[in-house]
C-alpha positions in Angstrom: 40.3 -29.3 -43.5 41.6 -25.6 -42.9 39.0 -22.7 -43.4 39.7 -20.2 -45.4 40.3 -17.0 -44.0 38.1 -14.7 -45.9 35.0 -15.7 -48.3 35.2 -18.0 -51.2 33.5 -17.2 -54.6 32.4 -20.1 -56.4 29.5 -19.9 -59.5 26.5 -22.4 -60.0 24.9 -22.1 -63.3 24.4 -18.8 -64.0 24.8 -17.5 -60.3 27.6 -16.2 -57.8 28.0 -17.9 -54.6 29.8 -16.0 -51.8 30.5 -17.6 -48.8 32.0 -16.5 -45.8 33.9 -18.9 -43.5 35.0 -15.8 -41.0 33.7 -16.5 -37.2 31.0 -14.5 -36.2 31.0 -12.3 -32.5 27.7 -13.1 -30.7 26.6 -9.4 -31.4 26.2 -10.5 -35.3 24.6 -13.7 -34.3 22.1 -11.7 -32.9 21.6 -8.9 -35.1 21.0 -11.5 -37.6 18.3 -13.2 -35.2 16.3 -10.0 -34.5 16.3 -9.1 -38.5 12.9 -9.7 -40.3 12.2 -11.1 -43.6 13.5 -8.3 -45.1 16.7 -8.1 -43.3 15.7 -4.8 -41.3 16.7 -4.9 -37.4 13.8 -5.1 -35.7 13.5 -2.4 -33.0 13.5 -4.1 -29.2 10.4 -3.8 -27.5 10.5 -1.5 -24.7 10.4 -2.4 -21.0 6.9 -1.7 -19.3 7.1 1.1 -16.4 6.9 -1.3 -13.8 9.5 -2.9 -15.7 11.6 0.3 -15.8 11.0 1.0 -12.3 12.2 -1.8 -10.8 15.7 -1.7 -12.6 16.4 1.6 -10.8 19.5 0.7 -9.0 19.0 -0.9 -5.5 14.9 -0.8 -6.0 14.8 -4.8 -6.5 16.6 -5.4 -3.0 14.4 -2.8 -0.5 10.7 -3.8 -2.3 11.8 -7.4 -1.5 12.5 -6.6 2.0 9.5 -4.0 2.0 6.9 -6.6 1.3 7.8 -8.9 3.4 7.2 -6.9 6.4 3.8 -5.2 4.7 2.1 -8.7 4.5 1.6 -9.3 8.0 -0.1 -5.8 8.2 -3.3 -7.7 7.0 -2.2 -10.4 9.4 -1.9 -9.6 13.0 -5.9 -7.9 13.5 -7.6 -11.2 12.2 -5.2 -13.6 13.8 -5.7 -11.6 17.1 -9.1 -11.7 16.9 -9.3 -15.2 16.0 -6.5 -16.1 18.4 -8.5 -14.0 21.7 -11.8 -15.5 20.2 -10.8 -19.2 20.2 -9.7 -19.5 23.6 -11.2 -16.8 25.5 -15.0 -17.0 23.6 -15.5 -13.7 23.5 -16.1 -11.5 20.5 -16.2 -8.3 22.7 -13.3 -8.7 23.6 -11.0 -9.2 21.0 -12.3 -6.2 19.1 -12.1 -4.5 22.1 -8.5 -5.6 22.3 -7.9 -4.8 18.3 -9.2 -1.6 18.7 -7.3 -0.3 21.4 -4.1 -1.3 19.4 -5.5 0.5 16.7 -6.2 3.5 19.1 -2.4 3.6 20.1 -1.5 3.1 16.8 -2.5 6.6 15.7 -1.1 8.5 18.9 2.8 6.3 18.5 3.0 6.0 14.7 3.2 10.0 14.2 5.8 10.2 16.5 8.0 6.5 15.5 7.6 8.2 11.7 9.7 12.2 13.0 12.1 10.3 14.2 12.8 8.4 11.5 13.0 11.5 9.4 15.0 12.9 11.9 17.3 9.7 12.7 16.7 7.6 9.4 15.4 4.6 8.6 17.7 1.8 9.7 18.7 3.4 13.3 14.3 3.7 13.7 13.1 0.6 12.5 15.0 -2.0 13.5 14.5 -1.1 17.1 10.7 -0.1 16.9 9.8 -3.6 14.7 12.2 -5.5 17.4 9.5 -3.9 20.6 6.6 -4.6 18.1 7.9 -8.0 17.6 7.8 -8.6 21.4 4.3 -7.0 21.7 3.1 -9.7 19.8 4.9 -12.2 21.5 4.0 -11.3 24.4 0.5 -10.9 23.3 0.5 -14.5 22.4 2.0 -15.7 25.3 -0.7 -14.3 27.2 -4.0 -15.6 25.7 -1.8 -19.3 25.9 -1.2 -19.0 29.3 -4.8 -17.3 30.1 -2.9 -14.2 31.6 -5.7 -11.3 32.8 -7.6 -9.8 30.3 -5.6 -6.2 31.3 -2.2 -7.9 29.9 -3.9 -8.4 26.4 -4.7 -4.7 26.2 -1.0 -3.9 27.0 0.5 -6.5 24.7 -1.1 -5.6 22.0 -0.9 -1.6 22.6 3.2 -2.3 22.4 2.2 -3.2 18.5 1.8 0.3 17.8 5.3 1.2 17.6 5.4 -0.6 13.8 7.0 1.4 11.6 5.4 2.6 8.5 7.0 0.7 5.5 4.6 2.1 3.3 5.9 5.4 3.7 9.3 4.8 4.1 9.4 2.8 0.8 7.6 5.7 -0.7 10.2 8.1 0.7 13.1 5.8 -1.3 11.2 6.3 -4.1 10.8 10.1 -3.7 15.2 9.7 -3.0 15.7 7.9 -5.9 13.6 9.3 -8.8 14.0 13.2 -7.5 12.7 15.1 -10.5 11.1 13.3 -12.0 7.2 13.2 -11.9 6.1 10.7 -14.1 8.1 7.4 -12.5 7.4 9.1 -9.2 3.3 8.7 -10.5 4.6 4.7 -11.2 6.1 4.3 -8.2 3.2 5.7 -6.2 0.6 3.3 -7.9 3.1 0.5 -7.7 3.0 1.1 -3.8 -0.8 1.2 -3.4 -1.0 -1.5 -5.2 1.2 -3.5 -3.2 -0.8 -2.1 -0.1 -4.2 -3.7 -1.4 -2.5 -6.8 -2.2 -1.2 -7.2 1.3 -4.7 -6.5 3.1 -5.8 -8.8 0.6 -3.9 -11.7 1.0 -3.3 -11.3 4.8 -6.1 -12.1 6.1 -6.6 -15.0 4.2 -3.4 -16.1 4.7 -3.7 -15.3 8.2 -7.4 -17.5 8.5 -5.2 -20.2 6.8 -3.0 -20.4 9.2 -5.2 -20.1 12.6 -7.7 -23.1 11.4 -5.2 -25.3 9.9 -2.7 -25.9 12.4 -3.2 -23.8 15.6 -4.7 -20.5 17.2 -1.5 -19.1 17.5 0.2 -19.9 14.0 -1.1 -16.6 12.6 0.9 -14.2 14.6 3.7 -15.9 14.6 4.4 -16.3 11.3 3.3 -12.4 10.9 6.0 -12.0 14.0 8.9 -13.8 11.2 7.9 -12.0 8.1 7.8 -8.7 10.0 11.5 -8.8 11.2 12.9 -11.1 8.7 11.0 -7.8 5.5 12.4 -5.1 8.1 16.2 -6.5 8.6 16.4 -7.1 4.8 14.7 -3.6 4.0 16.9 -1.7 6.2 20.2 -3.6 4.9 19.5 -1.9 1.9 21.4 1.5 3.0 22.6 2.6 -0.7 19.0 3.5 -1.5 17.9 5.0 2.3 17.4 8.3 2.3 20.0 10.7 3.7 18.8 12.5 7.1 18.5 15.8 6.3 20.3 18.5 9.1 16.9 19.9 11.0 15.7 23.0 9.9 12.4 25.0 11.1 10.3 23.8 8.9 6.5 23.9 10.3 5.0 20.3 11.8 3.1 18.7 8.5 -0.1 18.8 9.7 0.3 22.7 10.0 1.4 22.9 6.4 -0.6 25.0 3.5 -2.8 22.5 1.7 -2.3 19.5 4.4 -5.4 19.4 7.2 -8.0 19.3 4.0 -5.9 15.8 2.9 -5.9 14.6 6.4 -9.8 15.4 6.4 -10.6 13.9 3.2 -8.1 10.8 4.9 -10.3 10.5 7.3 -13.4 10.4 5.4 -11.8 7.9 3.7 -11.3 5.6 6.2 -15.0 5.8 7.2 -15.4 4.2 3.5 -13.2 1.4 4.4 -14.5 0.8 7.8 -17.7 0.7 7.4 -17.4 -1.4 4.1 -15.6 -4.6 6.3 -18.3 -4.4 8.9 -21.4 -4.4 6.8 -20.2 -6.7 4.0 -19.5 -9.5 6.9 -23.2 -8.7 8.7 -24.8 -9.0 4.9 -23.1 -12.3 3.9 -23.8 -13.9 7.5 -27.5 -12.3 7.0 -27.5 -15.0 3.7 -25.8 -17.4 5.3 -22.6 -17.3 4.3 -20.7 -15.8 7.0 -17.3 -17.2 5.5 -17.3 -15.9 2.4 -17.4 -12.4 3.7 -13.1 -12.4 3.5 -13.3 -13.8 -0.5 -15.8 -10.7 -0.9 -14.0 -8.3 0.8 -10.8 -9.8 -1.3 -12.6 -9.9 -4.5 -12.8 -5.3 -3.5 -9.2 -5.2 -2.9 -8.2 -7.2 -6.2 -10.3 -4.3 -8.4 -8.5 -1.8 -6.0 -5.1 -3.8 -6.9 -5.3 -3.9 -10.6 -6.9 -0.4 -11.0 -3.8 1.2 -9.2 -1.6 -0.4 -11.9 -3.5 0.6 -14.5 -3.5 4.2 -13.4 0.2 4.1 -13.0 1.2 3.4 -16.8 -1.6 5.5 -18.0 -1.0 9.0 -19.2 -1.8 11.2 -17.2 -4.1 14.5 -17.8 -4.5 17.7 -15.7 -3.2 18.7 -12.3 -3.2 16.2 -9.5 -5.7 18.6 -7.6 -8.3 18.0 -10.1 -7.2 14.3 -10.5 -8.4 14.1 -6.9 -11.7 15.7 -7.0 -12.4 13.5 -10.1 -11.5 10.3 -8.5 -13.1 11.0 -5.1 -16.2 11.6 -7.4 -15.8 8.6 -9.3 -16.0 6.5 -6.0 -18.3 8.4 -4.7 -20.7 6.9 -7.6 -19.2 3.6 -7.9 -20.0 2.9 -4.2 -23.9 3.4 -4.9 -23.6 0.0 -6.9 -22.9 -2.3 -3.7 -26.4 -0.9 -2.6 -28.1 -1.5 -5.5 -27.0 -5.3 -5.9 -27.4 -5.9 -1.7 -31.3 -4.1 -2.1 -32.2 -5.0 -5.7 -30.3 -8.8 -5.8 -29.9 -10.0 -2.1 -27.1 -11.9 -3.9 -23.7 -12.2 -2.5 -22.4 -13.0 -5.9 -24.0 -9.9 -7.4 -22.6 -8.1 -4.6 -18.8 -9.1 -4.8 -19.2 -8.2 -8.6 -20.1 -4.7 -7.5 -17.4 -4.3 -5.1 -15.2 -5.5 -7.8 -16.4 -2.6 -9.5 -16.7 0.0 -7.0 -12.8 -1.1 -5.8 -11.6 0.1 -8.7 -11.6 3.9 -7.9 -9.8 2.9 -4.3 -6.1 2.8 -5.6 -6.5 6.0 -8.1 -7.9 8.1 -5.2 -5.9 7.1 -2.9 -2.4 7.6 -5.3 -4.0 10.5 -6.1 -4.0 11.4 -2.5 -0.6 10.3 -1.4 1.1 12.3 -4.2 -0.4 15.8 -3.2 0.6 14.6 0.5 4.7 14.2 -0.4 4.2 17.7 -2.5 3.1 19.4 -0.1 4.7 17.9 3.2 8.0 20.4 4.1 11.3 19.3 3.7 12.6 16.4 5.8 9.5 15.2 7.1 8.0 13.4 4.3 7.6 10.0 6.8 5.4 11.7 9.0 3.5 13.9 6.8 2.3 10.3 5.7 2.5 8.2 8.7 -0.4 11.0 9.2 -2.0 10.3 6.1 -2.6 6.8 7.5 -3.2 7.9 11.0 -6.3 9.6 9.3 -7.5 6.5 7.6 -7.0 4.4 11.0 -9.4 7.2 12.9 -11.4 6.9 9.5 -11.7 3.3 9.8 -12.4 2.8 13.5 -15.7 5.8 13.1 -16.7 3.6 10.1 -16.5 0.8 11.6 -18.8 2.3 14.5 -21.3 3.5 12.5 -21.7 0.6 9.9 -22.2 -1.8 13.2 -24.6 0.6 14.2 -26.6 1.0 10.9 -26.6 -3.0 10.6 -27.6 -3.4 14.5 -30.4 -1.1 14.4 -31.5 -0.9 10.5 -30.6 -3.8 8.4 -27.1 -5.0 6.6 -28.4 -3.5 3.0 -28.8 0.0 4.8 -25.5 -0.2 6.2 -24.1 -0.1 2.0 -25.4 3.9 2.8 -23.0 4.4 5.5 -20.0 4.1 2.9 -21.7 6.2 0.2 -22.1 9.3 3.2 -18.4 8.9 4.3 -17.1 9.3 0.5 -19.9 11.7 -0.3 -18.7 13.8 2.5 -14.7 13.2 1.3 -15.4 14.8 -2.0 -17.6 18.1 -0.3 -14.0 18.6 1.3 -11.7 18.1 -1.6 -14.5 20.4 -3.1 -14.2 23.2 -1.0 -10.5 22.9 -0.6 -10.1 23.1 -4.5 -12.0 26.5 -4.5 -9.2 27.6 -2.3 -5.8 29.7 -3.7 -3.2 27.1 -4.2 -0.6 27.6 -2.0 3.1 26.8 -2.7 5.5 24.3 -1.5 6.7 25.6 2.0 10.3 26.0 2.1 12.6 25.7 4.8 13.6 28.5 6.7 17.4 28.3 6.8 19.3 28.8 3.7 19.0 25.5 1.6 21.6 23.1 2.3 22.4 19.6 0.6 21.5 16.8 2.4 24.3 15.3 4.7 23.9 12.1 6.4 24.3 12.0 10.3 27.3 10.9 11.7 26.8 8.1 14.4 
């Protein structure tokens, strides 16, 4: 039966019936869907910032890549060690082996991060993952083969030329959201946040893999992620950051306002260090060496789900102040670990206080990283923090010294002091460093100039 073309009028008792036969577009279909009872639109609920952030053009594609190749950052230390452990049976000497990487680390990373500023990102970090890549290879062809303990030193020192794909993802973000503060504040949190998920999942996943099948199965798979995260990252070349022509801007590190970050960075990594050595002495002092990695991951989840809080909160007051607030605030939350290892003796009671204290981790260290890119000079934002996280590997290895120490010669509950000193004496720098005049953002020397990208 044809359908009329407009509505038909019809009457039933006393009312009038109007119906419309007319085909409908799929807009009115929904408009008529997303009306209440009342037959008001409803208004669509708006996207989270996360949400928002990650529909900035090209952003899906590089964090992708980008955490692919962070995940083996929590990956290659503990298979290493358990790799050089398990066949060698010596302790000494994979730490030994770990920490000279780690040394070498913070001398090549600086350098690997100018010239990625200078070069940009795809031309630097294919290469430099590519002879990392190999370093860890080789590294694992030589504790199979039972090669000198010299060439294990070496292997693993070629590790060190890693890119940072923190900060380069950080410097995309700074690219893409230029001018605006507050999704810069999201992306920030959204990249710490990814950092303490990595470390924590690594090294489980890196454990997994080692006992399960075979001594060697952690590297490797870090060796696949690492290149397979790095290709895809720097494929992404809509969203790279253009190199900027060199200028005489002053090194970071000499910049107003950026030695009293590094400081308080290394401080910092003094928390961290010392934290991983005397939560695994305190759980293998109760007998329950294993769970010392669930502990330590139960820290980084607080640390995790803090920093994305803090990044779709509101934010109050200058970022300077932010920092002093939150360096105070873990300052105070790290007393609680002590309280629960002297007063409890209970590892349960002790992973809920380092649930706790990690909580002010991803804040601070936001916090942190934000003052670092405003205050870094033009062009150089990769290595003003690659050495951000230089500090916190120097941090980390001292901390890791002194908590070994302090459990050695003390006990494992004193050692929970060693992490209180390191952020009490973070927060006397930030401190005095507040007192001092606020300097401005240095400015290149050479008249200002648009960013051009470098012809090959």
């Amino acid at each position: 039966m044809p359908q009329p073309d407009g509505p038909m009028f019809t009457t039933t008792a006393d009312a009038l019936v109007i119906v419309d036969f007319s085909p409908r577009s799929p807009r009115s279909a929904r408009s008529a869907h997303s009306t209440g009872s009342t037959g008001s639109p409803r208004a669509p609920r708006p996207p989270g910032p996360y949400r928002r952030l990650l529909a900035t053009p090209g952003a899906r594609a590089f964090t992708i890549g980008n955490l692919l190749a962070r995940l083996p950052m929590g990956m290659f230390s503990v298979s290493a060690v358990v790799m050089i452990a398990g066949t060698r049976g010596s302790y000494a000497l994979a730490g030994a082996v770990t920490a000279a990487g780690l040394a070498a680390t913070a001398v090549v990373a600086p350098l690997t991060a100018r010239l990625v500023d200078r070069q940009g990102q795809a031309k630097i970090a294919v290469p430099a993952t590519a002879l990392a890549a190999l370093g860890s290879l080789a590294l694992l062809l030589c504790v199979r083969l039972g090669a000198p303990a010299w060439t294990l030193f070496v292997s693993y020192a070629a590790t060190a030329t890693t890119p940072n794909l923190g900060g380069m993802s950080r410097a995309r973000w700074a690219h893409l959201l230029a001018g605006d503060e507050k999704s810069l504040h999201v992306a920030n949190s959204f990249e710490q946040a990814v950092d303490e998920a990595c470390f924590m999942l690594g090294p489980v996943l890196a454990a997994f893999l080692c006992t399960t099948f075979f001594p060697e199965a952690g590297t490797l798979v870090g060796v696949v992620l690492l290149v397979t995260g790095v290709l895809v990252f720097a494929a992404q070349r809509s969203t790279e950051p253009p190199v900027r022509e060199r200028t005489l801007s002053q090194a970071p590190f000499r910049a107003p306002g950026i030695p009293p970050l590094l400081a308080v960075c290394l401080a910092m990594g003094g928390v961290f260090g010392s934290m991983e050595v005397v939560t695994i002495a305190f759980a293998d002092a109760q007998g329950h060496r294993s769970a010392a990695g669930v502990v330590l991951a139960v820290q980084a989840a607080g640390s995790c789900a803090a920093g994305l809080v803090y990044g779709a909160i509101r934010r109050t007051g200058s970022a300077e102040d932010r920092y002093v607030w939150c360096i105070a605030a873990m300052t105070t939350l790290l007393t609680l670990p002590l309280l629960a290892a002297s007063l409890t003796g209970s590892l349960l009671a002790l992973a809920a206080a380092l649930l706790i204290a990690g909580m002010a981790t991803a804040p601070t260290m936001v916090t942190g990283m934000t003052l670092i890119q405003r205050r870094t000079p033009p062009g150089r934002l990769n290595e003003g923090m690659t050495l951000a996280v230089t500090g916190l590997l120097g941090g980390i290895a001292c901390g890791s010294a002194a908590g070994g120490w302090t459990v050695e010669h003390v006990s494992p509950t004193a050692g929970y002091g060693v992490p209180i000193t390191a952020a009490a004496t973070a927060l006397m720098i930030a401190l005095i460093s507040a007192q001092r005049p606020s300097t401005p953002r240095p400015q290149p020397t050479t008249a200002p100039q648009p960013p051009q990208p470098r012809q090959p």
